[in-house]
C-alpha positions as CSV (number, residue, x, y, z in Angstrom):
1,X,-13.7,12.3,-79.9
2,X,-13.8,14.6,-82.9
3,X,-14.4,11.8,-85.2
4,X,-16.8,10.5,-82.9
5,X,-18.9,14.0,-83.1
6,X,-19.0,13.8,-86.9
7,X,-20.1,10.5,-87.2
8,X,-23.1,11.1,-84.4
9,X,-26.5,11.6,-85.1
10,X,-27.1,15.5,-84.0
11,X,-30.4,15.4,-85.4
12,X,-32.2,13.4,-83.0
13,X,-31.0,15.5,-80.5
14,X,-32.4,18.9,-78.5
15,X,-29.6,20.4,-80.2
16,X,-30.7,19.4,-84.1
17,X,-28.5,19.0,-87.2
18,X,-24.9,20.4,-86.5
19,X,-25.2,22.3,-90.0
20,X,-27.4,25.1,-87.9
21,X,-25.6,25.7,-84.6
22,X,-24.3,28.7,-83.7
23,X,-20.9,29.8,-84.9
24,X,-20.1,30.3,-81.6
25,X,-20.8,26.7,-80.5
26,X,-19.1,25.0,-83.2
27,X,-15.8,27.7,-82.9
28,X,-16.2,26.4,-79.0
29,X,-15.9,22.8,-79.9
30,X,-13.2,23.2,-82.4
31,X,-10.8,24.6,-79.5
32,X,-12.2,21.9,-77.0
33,X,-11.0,19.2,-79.5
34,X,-7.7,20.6,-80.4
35,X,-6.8,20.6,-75.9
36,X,-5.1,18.3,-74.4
37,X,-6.8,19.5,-71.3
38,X,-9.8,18.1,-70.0
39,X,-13.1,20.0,-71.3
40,X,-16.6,19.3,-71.8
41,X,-19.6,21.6,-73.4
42,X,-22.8,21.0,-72.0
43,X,-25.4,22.7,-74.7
44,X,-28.7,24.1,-74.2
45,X,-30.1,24.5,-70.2
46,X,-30.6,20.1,-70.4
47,X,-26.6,20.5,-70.9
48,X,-26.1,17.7,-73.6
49,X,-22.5,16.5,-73.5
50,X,-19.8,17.2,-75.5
51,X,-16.4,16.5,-74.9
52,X,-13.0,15.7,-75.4
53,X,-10.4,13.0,-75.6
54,X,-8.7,14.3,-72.3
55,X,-12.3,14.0,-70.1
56,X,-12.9,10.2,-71.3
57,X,-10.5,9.2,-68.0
58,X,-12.8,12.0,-65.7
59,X,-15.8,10.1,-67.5
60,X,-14.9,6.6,-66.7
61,X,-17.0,3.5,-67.4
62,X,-19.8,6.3,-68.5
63,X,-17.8,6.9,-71.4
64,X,-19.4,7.1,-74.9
65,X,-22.9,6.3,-73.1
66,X,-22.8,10.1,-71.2
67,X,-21.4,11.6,-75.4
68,X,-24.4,13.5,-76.5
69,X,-26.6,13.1,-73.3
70,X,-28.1,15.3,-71.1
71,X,-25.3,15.9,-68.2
72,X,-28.5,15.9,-66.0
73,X,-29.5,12.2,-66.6
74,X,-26.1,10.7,-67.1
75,X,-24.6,11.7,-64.1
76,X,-27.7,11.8,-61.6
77,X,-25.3,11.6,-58.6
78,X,-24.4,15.8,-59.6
79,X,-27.3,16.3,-60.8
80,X,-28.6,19.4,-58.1
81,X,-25.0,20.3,-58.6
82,X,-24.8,20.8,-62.6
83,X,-28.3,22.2,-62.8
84,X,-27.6,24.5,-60.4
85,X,-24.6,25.3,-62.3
86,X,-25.9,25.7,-65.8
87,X,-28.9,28.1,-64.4
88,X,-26.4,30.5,-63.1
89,X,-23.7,30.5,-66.5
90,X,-27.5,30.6,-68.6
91,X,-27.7,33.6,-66.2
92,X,-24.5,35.3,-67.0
93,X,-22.2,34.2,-64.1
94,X,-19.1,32.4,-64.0
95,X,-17.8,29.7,-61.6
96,X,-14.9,28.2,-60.1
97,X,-14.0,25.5,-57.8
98,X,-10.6,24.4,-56.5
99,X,-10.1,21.1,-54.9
100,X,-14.0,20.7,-55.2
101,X,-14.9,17.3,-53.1
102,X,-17.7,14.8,-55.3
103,X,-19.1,11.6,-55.1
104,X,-18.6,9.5,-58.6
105,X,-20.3,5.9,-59.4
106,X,-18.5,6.6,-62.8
107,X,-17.0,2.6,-62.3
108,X,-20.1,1.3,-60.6
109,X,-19.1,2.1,-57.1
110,X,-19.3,4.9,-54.5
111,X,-16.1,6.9,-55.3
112,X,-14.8,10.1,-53.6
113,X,-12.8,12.5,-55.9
114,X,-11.5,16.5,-55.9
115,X,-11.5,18.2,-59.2
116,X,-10.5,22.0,-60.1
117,X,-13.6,23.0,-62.2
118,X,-13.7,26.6,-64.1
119,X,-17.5,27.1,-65.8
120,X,-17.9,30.2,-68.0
121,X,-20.9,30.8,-70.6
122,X,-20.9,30.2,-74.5
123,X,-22.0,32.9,-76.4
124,X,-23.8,33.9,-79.3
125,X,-23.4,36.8,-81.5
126,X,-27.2,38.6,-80.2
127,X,-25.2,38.1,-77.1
128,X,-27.2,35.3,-75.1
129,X,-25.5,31.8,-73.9
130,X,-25.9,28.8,-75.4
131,X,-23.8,26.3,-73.9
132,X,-21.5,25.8,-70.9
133,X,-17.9,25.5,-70.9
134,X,-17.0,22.9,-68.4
135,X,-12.8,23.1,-68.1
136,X,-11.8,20.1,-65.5
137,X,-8.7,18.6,-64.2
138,X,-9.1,16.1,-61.1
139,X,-6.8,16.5,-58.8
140,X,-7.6,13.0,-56.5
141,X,-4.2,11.8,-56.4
142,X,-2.5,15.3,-55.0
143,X,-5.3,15.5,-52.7
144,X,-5.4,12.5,-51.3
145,X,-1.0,12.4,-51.3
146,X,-1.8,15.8,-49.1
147,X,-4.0,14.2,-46.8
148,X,-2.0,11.0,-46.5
149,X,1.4,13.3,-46.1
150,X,-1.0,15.5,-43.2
151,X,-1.9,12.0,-41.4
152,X,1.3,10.8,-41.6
153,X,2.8,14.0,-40.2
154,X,0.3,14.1,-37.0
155,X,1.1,10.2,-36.9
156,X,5.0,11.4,-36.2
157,X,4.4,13.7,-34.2
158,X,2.3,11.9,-32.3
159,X,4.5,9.1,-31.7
160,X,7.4,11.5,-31.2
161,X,5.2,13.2,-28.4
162,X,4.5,9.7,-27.2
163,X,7.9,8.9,-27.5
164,X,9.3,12.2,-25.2
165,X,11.2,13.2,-28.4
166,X,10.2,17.0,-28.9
167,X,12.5,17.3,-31.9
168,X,13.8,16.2,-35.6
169,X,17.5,17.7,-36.7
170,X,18.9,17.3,-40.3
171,X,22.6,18.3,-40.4
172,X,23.6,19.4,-43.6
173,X,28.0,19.1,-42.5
174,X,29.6,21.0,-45.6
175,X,27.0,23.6,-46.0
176,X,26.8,23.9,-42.2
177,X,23.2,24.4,-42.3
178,X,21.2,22.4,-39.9
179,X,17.4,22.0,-41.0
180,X,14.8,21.7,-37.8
181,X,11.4,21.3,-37.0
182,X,9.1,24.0,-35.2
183,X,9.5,21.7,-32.1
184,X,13.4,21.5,-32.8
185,X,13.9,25.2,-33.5
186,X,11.8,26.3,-30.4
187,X,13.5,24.4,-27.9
188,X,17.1,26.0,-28.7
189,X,15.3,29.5,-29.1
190,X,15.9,29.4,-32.8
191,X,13.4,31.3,-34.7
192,X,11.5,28.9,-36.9
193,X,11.9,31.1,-40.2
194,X,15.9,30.5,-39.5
195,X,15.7,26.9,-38.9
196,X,13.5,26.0,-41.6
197,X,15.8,27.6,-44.3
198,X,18.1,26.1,-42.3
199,X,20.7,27.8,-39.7
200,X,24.5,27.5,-38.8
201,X,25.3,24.6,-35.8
202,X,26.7,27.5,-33.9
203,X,23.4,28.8,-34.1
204,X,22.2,25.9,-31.5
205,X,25.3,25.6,-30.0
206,X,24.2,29.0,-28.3
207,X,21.8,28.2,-25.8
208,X,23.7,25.3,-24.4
209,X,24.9,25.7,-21.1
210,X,28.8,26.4,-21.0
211,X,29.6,24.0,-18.5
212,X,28.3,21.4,-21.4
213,X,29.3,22.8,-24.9
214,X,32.8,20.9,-25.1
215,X,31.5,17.7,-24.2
216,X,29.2,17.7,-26.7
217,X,31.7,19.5,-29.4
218,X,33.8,16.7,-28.8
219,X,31.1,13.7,-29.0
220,X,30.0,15.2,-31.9
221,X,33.6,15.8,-33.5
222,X,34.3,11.8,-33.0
223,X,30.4,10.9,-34.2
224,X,31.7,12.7,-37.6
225,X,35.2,11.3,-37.7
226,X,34.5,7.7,-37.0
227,X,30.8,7.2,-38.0
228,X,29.5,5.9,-34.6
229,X,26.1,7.3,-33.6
230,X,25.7,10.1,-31.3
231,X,24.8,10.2,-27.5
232,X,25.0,13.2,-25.3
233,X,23.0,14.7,-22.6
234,X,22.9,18.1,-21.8
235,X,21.3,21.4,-21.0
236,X,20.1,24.1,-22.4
237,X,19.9,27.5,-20.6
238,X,16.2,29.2,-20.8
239,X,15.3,32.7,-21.6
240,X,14.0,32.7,-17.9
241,X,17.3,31.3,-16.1
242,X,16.6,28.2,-15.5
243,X,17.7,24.7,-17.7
244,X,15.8,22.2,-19.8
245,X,18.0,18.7,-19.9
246,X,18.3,17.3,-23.4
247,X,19.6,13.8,-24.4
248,X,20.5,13.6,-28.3
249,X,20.4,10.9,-30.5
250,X,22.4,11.8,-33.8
251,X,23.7,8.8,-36.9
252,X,26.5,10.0,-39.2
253,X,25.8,9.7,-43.0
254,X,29.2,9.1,-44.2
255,X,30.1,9.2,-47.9
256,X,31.7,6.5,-50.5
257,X,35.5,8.3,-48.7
258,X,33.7,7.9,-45.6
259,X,33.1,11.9,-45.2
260,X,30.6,13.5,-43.0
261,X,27.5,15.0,-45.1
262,X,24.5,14.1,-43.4
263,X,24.3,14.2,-40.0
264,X,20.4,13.6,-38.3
265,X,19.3,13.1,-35.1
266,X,16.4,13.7,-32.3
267,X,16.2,15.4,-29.4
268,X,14.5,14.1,-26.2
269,X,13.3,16.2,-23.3
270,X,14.7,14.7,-20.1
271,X,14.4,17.2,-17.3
272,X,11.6,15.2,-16.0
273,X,13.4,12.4,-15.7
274,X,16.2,13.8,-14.3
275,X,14.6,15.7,-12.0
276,X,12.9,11.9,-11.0
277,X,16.6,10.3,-10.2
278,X,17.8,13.1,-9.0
279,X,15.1,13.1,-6.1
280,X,15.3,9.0,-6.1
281,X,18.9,9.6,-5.2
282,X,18.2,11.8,-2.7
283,X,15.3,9.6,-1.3
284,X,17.2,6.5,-1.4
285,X,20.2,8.7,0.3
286,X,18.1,9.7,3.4
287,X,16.5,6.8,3.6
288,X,20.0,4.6,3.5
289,X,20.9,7.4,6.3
290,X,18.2,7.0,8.5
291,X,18.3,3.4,8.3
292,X,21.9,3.2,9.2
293,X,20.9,5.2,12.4
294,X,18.6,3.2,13.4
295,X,19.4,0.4,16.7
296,X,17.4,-2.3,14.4
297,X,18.3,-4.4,11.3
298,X,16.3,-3.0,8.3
299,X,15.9,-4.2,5.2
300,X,14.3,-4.4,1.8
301,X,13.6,-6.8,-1.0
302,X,12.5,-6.6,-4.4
303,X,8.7,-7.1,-5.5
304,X,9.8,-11.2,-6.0
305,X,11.1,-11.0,-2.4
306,X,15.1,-11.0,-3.8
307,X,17.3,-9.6,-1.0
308,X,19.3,-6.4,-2.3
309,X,19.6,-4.1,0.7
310,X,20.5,-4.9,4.4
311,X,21.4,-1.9,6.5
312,X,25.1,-1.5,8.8
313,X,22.8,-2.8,11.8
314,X,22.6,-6.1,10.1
315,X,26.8,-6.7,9.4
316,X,27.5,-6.0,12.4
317,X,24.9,-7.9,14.2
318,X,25.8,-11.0,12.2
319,X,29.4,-10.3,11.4
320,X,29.1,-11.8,7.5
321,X,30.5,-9.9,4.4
322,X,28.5,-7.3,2.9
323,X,26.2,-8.4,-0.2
324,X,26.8,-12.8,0.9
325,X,23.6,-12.6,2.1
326,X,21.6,-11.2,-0.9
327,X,19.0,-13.0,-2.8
328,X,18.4,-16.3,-0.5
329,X,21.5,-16.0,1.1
330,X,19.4,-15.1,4.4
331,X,17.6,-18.1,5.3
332,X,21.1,-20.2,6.1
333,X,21.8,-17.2,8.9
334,X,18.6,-18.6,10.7
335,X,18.6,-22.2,13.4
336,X,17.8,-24.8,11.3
337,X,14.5,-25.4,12.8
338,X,13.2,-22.4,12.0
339,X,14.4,-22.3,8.5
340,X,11.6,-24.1,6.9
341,X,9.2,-22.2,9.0
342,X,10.5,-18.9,7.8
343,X,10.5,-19.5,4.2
344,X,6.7,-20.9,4.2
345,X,5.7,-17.8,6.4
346,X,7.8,-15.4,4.0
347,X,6.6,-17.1,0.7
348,X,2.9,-16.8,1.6
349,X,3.8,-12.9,2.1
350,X,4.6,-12.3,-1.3
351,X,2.1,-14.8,-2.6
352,X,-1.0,-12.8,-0.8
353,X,0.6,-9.6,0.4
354,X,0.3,-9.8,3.9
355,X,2.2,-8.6,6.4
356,X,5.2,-10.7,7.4
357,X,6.2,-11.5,11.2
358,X,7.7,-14.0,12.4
359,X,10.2,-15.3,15.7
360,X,13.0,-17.2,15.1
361,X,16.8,-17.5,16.2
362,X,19.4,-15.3,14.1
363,X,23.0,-16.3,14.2
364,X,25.0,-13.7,16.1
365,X,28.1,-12.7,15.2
366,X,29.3,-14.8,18.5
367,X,28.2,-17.9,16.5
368,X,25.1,-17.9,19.6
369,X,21.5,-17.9,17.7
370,X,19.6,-15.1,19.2
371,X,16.3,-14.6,19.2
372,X,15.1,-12.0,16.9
373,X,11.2,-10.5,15.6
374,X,10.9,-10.5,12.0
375,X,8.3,-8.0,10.2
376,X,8.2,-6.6,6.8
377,X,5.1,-4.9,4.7
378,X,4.6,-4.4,0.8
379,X,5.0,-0.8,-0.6
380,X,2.3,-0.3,-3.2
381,X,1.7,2.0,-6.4
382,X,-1.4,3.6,-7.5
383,X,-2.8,0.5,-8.9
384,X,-2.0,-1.5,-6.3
385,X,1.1,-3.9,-7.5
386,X,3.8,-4.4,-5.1
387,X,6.9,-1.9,-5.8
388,X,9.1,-3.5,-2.8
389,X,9.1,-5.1,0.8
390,X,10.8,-3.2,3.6
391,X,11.5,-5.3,6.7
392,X,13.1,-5.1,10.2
393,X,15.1,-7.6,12.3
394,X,14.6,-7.0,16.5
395,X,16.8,-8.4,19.1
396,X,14.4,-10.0,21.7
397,X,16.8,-12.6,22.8
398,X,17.3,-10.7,26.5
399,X,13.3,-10.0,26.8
400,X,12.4,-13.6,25.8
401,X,14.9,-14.8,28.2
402,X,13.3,-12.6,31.0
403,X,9.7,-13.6,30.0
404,X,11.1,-17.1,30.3
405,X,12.2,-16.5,34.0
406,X,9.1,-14.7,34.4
407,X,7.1,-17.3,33.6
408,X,8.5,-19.8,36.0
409,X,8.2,-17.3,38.8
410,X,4.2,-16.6,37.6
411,X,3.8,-20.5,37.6
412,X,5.3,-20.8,41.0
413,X,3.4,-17.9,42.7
414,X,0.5,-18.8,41.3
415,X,0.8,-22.4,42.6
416,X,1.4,-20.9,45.9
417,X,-1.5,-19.1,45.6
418,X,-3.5,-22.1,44.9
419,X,-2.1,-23.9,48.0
420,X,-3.0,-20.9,50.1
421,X,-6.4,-21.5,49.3
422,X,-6.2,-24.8,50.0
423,X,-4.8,-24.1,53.0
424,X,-7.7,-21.5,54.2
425,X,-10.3,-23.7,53.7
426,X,-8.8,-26.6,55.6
427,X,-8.2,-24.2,58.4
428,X,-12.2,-23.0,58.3
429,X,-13.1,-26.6,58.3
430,X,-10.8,-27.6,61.4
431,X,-12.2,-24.2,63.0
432,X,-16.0,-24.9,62.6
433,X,-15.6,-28.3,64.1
434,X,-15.1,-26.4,67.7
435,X,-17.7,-24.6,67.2
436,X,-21.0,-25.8,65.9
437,X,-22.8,-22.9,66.3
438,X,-20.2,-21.4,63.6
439,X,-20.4,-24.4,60.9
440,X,-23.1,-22.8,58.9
441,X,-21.4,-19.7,58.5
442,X,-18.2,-21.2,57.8
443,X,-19.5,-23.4,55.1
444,X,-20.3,-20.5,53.2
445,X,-16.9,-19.4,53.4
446,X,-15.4,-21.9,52.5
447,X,-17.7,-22.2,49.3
448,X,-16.5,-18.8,48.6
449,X,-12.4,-19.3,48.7
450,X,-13.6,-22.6,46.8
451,X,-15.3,-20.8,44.2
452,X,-11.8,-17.7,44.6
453,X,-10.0,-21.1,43.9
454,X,-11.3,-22.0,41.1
455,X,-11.8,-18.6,39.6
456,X,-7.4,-18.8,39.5
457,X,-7.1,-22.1,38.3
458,X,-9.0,-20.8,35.3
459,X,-7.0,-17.9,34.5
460,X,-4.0,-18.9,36.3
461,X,-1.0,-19.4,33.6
462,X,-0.2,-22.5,33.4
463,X,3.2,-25.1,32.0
464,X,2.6,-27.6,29.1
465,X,3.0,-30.2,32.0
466,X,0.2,-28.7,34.3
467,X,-2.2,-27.2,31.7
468,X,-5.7,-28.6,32.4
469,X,-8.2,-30.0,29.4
470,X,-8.4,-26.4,27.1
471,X,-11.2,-24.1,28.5
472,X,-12.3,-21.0,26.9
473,X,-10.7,-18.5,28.9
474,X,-14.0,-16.2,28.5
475,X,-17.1,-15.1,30.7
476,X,-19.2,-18.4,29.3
477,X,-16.1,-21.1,29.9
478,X,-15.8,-20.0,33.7
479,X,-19.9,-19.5,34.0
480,X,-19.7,-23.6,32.8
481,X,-16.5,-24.1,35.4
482,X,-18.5,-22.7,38.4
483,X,-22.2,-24.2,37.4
484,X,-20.1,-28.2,37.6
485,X,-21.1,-29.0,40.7
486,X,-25.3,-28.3,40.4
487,X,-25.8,-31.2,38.1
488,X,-27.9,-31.8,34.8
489,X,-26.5,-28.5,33.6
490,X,-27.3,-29.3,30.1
491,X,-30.7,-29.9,30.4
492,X,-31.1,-27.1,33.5
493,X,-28.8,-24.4,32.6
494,X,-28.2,-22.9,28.8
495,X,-25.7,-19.9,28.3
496,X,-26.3,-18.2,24.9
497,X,-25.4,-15.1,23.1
498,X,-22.1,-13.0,22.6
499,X,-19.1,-14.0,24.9
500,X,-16.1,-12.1,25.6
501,X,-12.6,-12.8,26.6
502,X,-11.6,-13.0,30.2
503,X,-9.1,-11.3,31.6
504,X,-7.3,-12.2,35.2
505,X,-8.8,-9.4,37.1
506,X,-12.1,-10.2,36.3
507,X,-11.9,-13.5,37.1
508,X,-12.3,-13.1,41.2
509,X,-15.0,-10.7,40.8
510,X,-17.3,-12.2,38.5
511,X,-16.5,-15.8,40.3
512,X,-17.7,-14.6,43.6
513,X,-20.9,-12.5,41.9
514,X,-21.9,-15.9,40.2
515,X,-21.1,-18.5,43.1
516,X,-23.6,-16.1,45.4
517,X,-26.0,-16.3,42.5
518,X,-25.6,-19.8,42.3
519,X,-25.8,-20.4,45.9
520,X,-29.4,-18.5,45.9
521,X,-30.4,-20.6,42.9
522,X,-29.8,-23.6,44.6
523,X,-31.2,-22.9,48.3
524,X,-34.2,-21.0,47.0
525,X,-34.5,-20.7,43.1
526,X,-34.7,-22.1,39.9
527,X,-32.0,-24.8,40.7
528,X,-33.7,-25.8,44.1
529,X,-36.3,-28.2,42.4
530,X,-36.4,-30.2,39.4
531,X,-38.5,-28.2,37.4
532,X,-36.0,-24.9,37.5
533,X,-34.2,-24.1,34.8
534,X,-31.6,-20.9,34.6
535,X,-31.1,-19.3,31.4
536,X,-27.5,-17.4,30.9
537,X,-26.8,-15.1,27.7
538,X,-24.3,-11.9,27.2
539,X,-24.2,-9.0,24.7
540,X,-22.5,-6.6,23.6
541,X,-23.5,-3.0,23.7
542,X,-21.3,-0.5,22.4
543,X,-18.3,0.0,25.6
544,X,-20.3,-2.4,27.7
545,X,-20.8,-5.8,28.2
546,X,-23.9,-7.1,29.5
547,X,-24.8,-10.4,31.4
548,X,-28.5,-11.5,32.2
549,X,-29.2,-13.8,34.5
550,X,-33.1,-15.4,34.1
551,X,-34.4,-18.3,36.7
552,X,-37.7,-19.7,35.6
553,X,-39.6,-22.3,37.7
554,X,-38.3,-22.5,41.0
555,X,-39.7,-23.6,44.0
556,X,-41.7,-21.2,44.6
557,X,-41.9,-17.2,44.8
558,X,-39.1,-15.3,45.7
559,X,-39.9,-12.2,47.2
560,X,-37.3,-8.7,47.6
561,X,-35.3,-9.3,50.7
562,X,-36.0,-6.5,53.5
563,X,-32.5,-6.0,53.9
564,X,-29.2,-6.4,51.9
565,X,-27.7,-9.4,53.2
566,X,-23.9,-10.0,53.2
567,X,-23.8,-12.0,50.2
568,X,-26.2,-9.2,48.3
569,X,-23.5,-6.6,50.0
570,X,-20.3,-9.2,48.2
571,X,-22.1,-9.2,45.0
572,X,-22.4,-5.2,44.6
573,X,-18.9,-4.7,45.6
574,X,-17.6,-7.3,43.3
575,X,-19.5,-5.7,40.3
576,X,-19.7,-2.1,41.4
577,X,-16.4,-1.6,43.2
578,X,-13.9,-3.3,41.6
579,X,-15.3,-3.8,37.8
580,X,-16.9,-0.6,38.0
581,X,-20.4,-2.0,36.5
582,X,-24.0,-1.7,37.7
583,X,-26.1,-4.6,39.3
584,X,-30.0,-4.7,38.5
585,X,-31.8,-7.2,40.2
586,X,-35.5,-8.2,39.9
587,X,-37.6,-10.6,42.1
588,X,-40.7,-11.6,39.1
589,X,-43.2,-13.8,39.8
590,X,-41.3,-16.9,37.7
591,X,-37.9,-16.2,39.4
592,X,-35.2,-13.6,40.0
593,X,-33.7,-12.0,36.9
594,X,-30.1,-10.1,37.2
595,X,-28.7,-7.7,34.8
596,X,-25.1,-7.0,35.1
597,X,-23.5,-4.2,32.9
598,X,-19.9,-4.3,33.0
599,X,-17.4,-1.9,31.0
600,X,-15.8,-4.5,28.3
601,X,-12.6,-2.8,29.1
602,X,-12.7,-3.8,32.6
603,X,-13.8,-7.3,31.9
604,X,-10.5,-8.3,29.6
605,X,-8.5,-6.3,31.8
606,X,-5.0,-8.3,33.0
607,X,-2.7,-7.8,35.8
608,X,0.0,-10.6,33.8
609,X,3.5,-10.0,33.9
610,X,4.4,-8.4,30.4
611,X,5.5,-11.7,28.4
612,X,2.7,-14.1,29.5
């Protein structure tokens, strides 16, 4: 660069003819050329450039172009920065920047660099400044090793926080001087100053609880003698009292005489995780306990539905050796027509997650399959995935049995019943014959225990042998049953609406209420001509259930009885007394419309043996 400023052309410059700078400028540049560390001059308040062979690499691609150039044009980028920087040395100041960050396009690019940069002034003998002295040294590479050093250092200790590990050990064995991190040093109660200079093993070996200190002496003395890697949990006592469990990983650097040096490791905190299966095993304890005491056969399955855990209930209820019936092994204790059964009902449990239940027959100990209720639910996490299935086995065997028996007694009474009525109404007919004057009266009666009749051969429980053509045991299928015999019902009668289940005791009630409703129809209302037509519906409304009853087109008008006959009297008790309701009846000018209100309670109500 010296030869270069010889051979330049000074005179077409700000500056002029080098023969009449300053002495001081000229003395200034001899030094600059004679470093080997980066300087530049930048002369007069435009800052021409002047430099030497050391700032050619700061200059980059800009080198000669920038040599003898304003430092205010050739490197725009700075510009604010230099000018603002030759005013104040012009001014008397000096400056100094360490690390200072700039933005290059010295190579033809965007380019982010760090430079140390000392400016101080040039002066001439009257005493004023003529020139800047730039000194420079970029210091990219150590700044950007520092900041790649600091990320990788957060990315450690990141994934050592992510990892649980709260701590790096470096063992130096002869010296015995063990070099550890803050994280390290703070969990044994080692001050940091000690452990970063590094501090005796004995210096660690203090806050470990006694009860743990050989054990992990001796895992460490074979780690050292043989090579293998260390693993050792233990604690380590707090300032407070309590303990903090630990579980080190340490790997032996063994020399070429397979010596000891190096011995380096991490520490993990596990007291969480102890803590965890600590309490599991105290869960899974009580729980094992109280399933034991329990009179049913419990037990659980994995979220794939793999049998691992049968309580004592279920040995000794089946007799077969503990564990032969894990995984699968359970279907083959079940009657071989009910295997198939309970695998599809079981496997669409754990496809969908519903609740399992199920009958079928369990071999007993005896060899006798018994009758047993199967039911098992899904245990959920947070998010929602099945954890496990926990399930019971019931003995039913004795109560099936008994509902069986029941049943044939119910089907017997009830056909008993039915013959009674039978029986009645032959006896009313054979009566009125004597007496004419009775016939009327006892036709009604014998409409009724008809109508009774057929009220309990709708609700009546029946066999598979005497089970009539399936009727909707509900309000609507016995309204249809009792409207058979008045004809045309489709084209004169609709029932629309809500419908409800009926139960038994609400049968012979609601029969009698509509046969007398029925019978009205018939003699005087909407179902006495052809024109009438009867409109039925039901709704719901809240506890209640609610029937209307709306003739249109009978005969002609109805008016309000003077007095409550007996049938008006049979219909208020049947809906007042015994389904505790309310009767509302209206005589309009198109036909009589009733409005029965009936506690829904009382209308599925059933007096059937448990069982049925």
């Amino acid at each position: 660069m010296y030869a270069q400023f010889q051979t330049f052309d000074w005179s077409a410059t700000a500056l002029g003819a080098v023969d009449v700078w300053p002495s001081a400028l000229t003395m200034t540049l001899r030094m600059m050329f004679s470093s080997p560390v980066a300087m530049a001059v930048l002369a007069g308040r435009d800052g021409v450039m002047i430099y030497n062979d050391a700032y050619i690499e700061i200059a980059g691609k800009r080198h000669p172009d920038c040599f003898g150039q304003s430092v205010l044009t050739t490197w725009p980028e700075v510009a604010a920065f230099n000018r603002q920087i030759i005013a104040d040395v012009f001014a008397g100041e000096t400056a100094s920047f360490e690390d200072a960050p700039l933005t290059f396009y010295r190579n033809g690019a965007a380019e982010d660099v760090w430079l140390d940069l000392d400016y101080s002034p040039v002066v001439d003998d009257d005493g004023s400044t003529i020139a800047v002295l730039a000194i420079l040294a970029e210091t990219t590479k150590r700044v950007k090793a520092e900041k790649a050093l600091r990320d990788n250092q957060e990315r450690l200790s990141l994934a050592l926080s992510a990892s649980g590990v709260v701590g790096i050990w470096d063992w130096r064995v002869r010296e015995d001087r063990v070099y550890a991190d803050e994280r390290f040093s703070d969990l044994f109660h080692v001050p940091r100053e000690l452990a970063r200079d590094g501090a005796p093993i004995s210096a660690y070996l203090a806050s470990i609880h006694p009860d743990d200190v050989a054990s992990l002496e001796a895992a460490m003395t074979r780690a050292i003698e043989t090579g293998e890697n260390l693993t050792s949990e233990y604690r380590i006592v707090q300032p407070e009292g309590g303990v903090r469990w630990v579980l080190a990983e340490g790997r032996p650097a063994l020399d070429e005489h397979g010596i000891c040096v190096r011995f380096p490791g991490v520490a993990v905190d596990i007291t969480e995780h102890k803590a965890a299966v600590e309490a599991h095993a105290r869960s899974e304890a009580a729980f094992r306990t109280l399933a034991n005491a329990m009179p049913q056969m419990v037990w659980s399955t994995r979220p794939d539905g793999y049998h691992d855990y049968y309580n004592a209930r279920w040995y000794e209820f089946t007799g077969v050796p503990e564990n032969s019936t894990d995984g699968e092994g359970w279907n083959g204790m079940f009657h071989e027509e009910d295997q198939e059964r309970a695998w599809a009902s079981w496997r669409h449990s754990l496809e969908t997650g519903d609740p399992y239940q199920i009958e079928y027959r369990l071999r007993h100990h005896s060899g006798v399959y018994r009758w047993v209720l199967g039911r098992a639910l899904a245990i959920r996490d947070d998010r929602g995935r099945i954890t496990r299935w926990y399930g019971t086995c019931t003995d039913i065997h004795d109560t099936k049995m008994a509902a069986a028996e029941r049943e044939v007694v119910a089907h017997e009474l009830s056909h008993r019943i039915k013959n009674i009525f039978s029986v009645l109404s032959s006896i009313i007919s054979l009566s009125a014959r004597s007496k004419p004057d009775a016939q009327p009266f006892a036709l009604e009666l014998r409409k009724r225990i008809e109508a009774m009749g057929r009220a309990h051969d709708f609700v009546r429980p029946h066999s598979q042998a005497s089970r009539p053509v399936p009727v909707e045991q509900s309000i609507f299928g016995l309204v249809e049953e009792l409207l058979v015999p008045y004809g045309n019902a489709e084209e004169r009668i609709s029932v629309s609406g809500e419908d409800i289940q009926l139960g038994d005791s609400a049968a012979t009630p609601l029969a009698l209420l509509l046969h007398e409703l029925a019978t009205n129809a018939a003699k005087y209302g909407a179902l006495s001509g052809d024109a009438g037509k009867l409109a039925i519906s039901g709704r719901q409304h809240e506890t209640d259930y609610i029937l209307e009853w709306r003739e249109h087109g009978g005969t002609g008008a109805i008016g309000e009885p003077d007095q409550e006959g007996f049938g008006s009297r049979l219909m208020r008790i049947s809906v007042e007394g015994q389904l505790g309701g309310k009767l509302v009846r209206r005589w309009e000018p198109d036909g009589v419309h009733v409005t029965v209100t009936m506690p829904r309670a009382a209308v599925t109500r059933t007096n059937r043996l448990s069982g049925q």
